[in-house]
TORTI-366945 format. One record per residue: residue in three letters; residue number from 1; x, y, z of N, C-alpha, C in turn. Coordinates in nm, 3 decimals. Layout:
REM residues N
  tortor  balum     n.xx     n.yy     n.zz    ca.xx    ca.yy    ca.zz     c.xx     c.yy     c.zz
     ala    NUM        X        Y        Z        X        Y        Z        X        Y        Z
...
END
This chain:
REM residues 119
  tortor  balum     n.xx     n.yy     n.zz    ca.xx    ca.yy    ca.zz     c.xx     c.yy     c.zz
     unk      1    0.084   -0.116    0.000    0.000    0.000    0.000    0.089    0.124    0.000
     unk      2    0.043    0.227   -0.022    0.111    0.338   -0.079    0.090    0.482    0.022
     unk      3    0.122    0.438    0.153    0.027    0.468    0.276    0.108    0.666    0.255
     unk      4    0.245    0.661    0.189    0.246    0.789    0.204    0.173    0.900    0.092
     unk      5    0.086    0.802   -0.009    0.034    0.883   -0.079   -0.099    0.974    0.005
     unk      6   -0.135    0.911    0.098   -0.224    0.945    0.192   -0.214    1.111    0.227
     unk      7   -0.085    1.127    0.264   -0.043    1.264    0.391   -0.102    1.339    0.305
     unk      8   -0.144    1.461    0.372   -0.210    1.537    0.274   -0.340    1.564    0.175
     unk      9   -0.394    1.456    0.202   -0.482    1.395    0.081   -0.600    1.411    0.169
     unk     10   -0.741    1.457    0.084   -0.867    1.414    0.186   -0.914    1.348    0.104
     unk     11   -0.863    1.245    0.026   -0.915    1.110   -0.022   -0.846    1.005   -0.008
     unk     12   -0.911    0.918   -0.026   -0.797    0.810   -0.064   -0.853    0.666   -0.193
     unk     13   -0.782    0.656   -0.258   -0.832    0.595   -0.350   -0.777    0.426   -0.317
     unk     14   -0.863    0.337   -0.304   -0.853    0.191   -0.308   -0.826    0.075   -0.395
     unk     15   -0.725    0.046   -0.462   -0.730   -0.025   -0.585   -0.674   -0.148   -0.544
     unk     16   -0.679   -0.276   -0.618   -0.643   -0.401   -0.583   -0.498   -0.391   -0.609
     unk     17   -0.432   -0.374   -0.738   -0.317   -0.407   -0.795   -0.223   -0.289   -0.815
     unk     18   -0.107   -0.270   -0.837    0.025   -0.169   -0.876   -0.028   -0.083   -1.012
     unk     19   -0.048   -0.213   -1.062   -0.146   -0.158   -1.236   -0.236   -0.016   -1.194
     unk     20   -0.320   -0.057   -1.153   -0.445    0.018   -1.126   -0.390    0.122   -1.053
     unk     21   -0.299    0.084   -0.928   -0.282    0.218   -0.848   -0.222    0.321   -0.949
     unk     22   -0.121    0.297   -1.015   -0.042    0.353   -1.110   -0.111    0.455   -1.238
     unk     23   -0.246    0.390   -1.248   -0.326    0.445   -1.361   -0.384    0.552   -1.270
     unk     24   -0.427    0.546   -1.149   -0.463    0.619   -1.076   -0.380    0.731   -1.003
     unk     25   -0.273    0.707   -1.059   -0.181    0.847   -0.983   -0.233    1.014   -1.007
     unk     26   -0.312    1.003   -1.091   -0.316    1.158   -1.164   -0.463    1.162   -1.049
     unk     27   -0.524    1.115   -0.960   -0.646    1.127   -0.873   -0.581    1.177   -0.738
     unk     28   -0.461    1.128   -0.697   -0.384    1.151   -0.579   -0.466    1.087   -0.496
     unk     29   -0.389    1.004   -0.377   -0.439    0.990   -0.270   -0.470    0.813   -0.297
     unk     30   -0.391    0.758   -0.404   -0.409    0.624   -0.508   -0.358    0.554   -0.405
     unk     31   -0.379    0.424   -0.325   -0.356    0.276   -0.292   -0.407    0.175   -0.307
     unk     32   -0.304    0.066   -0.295   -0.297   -0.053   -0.345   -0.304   -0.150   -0.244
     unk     33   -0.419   -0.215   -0.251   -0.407   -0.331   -0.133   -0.346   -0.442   -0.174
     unk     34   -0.289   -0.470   -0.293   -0.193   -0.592   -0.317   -0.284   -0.755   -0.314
     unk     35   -0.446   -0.707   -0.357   -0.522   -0.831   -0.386   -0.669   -0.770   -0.332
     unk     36   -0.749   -0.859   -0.334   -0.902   -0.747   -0.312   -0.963   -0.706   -0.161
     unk     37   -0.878   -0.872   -0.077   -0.901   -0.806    0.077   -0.835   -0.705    0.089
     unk     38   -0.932   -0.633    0.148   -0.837   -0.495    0.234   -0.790   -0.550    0.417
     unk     39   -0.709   -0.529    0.447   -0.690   -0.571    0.551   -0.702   -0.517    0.692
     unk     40   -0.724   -0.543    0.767   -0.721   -0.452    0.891   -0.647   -0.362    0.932
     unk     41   -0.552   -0.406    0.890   -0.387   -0.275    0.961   -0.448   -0.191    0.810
     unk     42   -0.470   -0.229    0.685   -0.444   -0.136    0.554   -0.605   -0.010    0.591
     unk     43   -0.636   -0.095    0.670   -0.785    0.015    0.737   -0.766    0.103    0.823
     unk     44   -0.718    0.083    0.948   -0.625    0.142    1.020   -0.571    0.213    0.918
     unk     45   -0.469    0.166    0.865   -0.391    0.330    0.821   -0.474    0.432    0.701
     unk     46   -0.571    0.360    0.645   -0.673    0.484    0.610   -0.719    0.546    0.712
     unk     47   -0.788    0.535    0.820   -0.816    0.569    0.941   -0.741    0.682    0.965
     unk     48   -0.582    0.631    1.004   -0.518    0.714    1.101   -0.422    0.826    0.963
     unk     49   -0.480    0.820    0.833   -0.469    0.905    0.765   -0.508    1.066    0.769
     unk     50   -0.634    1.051    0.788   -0.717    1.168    0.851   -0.769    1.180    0.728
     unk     51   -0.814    1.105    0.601   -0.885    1.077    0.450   -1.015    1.145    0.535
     unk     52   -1.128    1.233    0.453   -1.282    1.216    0.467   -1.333    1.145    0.395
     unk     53   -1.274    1.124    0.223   -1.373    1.006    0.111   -1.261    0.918    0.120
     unk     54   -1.359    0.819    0.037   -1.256    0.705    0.016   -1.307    0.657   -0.116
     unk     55   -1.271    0.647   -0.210   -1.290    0.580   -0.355   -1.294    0.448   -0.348
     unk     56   -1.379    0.369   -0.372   -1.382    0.218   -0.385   -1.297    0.183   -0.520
     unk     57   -1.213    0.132   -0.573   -1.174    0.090   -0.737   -1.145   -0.006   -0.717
     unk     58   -1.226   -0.151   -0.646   -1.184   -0.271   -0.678   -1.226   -0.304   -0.796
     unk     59   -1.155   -0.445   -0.814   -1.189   -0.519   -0.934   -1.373   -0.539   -0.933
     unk     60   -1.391   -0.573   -1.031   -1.529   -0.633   -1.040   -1.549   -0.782   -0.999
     unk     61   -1.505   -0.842   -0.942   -1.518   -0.963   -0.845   -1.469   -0.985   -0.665
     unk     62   -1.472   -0.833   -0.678   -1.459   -0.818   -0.522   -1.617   -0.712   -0.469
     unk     63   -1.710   -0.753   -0.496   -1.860   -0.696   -0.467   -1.850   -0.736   -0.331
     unk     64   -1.798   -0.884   -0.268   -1.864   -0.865   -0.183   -1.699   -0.800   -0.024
     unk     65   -1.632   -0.772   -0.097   -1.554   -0.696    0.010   -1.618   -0.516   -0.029
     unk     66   -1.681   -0.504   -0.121   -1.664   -0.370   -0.120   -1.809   -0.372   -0.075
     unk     67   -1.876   -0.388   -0.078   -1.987   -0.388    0.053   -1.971   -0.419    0.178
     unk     68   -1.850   -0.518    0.240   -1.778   -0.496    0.360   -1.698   -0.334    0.410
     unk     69   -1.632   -0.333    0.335   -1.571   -0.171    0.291   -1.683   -0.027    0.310
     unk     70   -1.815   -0.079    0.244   -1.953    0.013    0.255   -1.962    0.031    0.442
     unk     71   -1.922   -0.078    0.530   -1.963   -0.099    0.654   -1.872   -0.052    0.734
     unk     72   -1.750   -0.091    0.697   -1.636   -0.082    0.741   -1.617    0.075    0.770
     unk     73   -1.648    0.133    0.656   -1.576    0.286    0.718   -1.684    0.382    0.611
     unk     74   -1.803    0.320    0.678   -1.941    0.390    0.617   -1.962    0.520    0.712
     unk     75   -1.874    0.555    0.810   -1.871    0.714    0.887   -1.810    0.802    0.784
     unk     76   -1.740    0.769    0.685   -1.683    0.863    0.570   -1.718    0.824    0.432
     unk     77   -1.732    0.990    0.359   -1.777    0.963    0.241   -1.706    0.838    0.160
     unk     78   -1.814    0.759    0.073   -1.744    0.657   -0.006   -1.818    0.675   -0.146
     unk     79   -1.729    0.635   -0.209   -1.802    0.686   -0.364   -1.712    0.551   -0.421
     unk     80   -1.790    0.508   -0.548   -1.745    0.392   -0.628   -1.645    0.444   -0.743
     unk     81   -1.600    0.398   -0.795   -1.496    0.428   -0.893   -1.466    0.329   -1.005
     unk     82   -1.535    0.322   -1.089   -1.559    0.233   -1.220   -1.510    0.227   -1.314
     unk     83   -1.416    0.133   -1.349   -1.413    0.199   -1.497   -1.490    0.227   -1.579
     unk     84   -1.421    0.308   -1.702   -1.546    0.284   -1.832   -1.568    0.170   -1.934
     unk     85   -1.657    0.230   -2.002   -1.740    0.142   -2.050   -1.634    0.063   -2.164
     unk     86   -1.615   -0.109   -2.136   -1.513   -0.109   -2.239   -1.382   -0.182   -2.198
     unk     87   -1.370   -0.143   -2.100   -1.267   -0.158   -2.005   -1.297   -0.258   -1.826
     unk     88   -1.240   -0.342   -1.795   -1.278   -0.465   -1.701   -1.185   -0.400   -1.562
     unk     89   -1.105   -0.265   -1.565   -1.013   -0.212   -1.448   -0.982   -0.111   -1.478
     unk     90   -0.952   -0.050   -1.329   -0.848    0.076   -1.405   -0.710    0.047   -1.480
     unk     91   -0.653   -0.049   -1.443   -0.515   -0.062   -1.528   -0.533   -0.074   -1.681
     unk     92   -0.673   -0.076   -1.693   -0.659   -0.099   -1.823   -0.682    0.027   -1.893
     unk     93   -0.687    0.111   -1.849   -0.739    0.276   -1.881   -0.643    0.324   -1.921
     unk     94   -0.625    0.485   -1.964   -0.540    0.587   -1.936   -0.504    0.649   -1.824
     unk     95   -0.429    0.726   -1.723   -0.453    0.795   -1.640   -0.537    0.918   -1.681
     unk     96   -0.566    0.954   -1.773   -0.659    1.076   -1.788   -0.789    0.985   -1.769
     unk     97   -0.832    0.860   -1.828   -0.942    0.857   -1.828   -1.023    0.812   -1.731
     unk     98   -0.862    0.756   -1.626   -0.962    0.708   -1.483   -0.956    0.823   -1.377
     unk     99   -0.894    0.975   -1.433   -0.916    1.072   -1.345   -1.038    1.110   -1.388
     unk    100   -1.079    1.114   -1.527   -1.233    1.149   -1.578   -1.339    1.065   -1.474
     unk    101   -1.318    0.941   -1.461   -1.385    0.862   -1.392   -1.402    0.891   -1.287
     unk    102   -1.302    0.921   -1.204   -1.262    0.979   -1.033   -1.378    1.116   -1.027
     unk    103   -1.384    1.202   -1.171   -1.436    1.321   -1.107   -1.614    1.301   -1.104
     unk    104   -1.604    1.218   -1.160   -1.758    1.148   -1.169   -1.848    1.024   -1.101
     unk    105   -1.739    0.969   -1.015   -1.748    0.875   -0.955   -1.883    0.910   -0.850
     unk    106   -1.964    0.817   -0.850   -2.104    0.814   -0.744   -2.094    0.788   -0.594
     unk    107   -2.146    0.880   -0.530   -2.142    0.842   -0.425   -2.215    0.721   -0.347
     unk    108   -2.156    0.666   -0.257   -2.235    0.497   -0.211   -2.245    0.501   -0.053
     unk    109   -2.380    0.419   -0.019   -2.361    0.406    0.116   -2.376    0.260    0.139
     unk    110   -2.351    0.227    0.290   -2.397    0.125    0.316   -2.449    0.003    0.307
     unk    111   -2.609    0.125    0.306   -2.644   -0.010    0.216   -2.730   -0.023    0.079
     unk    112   -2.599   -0.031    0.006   -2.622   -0.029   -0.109   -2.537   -0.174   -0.127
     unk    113   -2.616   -0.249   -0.265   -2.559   -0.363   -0.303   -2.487   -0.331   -0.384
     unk    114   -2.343   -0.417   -0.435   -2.254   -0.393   -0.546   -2.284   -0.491   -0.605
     unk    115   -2.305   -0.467   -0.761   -2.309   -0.585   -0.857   -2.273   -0.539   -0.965
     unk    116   -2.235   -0.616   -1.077   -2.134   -0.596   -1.177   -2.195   -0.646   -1.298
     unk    117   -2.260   -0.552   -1.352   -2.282   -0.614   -1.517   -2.208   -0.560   -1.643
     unk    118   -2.203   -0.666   -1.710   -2.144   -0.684   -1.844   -2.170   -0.619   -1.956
     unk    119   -2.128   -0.536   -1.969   -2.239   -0.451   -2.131   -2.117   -0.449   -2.248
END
């Protein structure tokens, strides 16, 4: 995880892989949990970041950690972060086009279900 992209930042962006975090540099505030669990200490140090949002950008087969994630640290804004249409991740993007994404990204609560369709 990329915990010093944090300092400074009142976001923080969540991505599974190096790929993705990397595409995500131009959003600031980009980490990498190094697979789709997020882990307890990697929560903690969002926490003790002092982040207010948090960008969800997992893969699309982690629905049901990112509805854990919805619970987990549903006291701060959380907004989803998708790629576009076309595209199965952010690594597979541009960095311009997953900052396009970032500025458009929806906000999510709780309880809201994540599910993933195919178009």
């Amino acid at each position: 995880m990329f915990g010093d992209r944090l300092q400074g930042s009142d976001h923080a962006v969540i991505c599974e892989g190096p790929l993705d975090g990397i595409k995500a540099h131009l959003c600031r505030g980009n980490t990498v949990t190094m697979g789709k669990a997020v882990s307890e200490a990697q929560i903690k140090a969002i926490r003790r970041s002092g982040v207010k949002k948090v960008y969800l950008a997992l893969d699309p087969d982690a629905a049901a950690e990112m509805d854990r994630l919805c619970h987990e640290l549903g006291d701060l804004e959380l907004y989803h972060l998708l790629p576009s249409r076309g595209h199965k991740d952010l690594g597979e993007m541009t960095p311009e086009a997953v900052l396009e994404q970032f500025n458009k990204a929806s906000r999510v609560d709780a309880g809201m279900l994540f599910m993933y369709l195919k178009y």
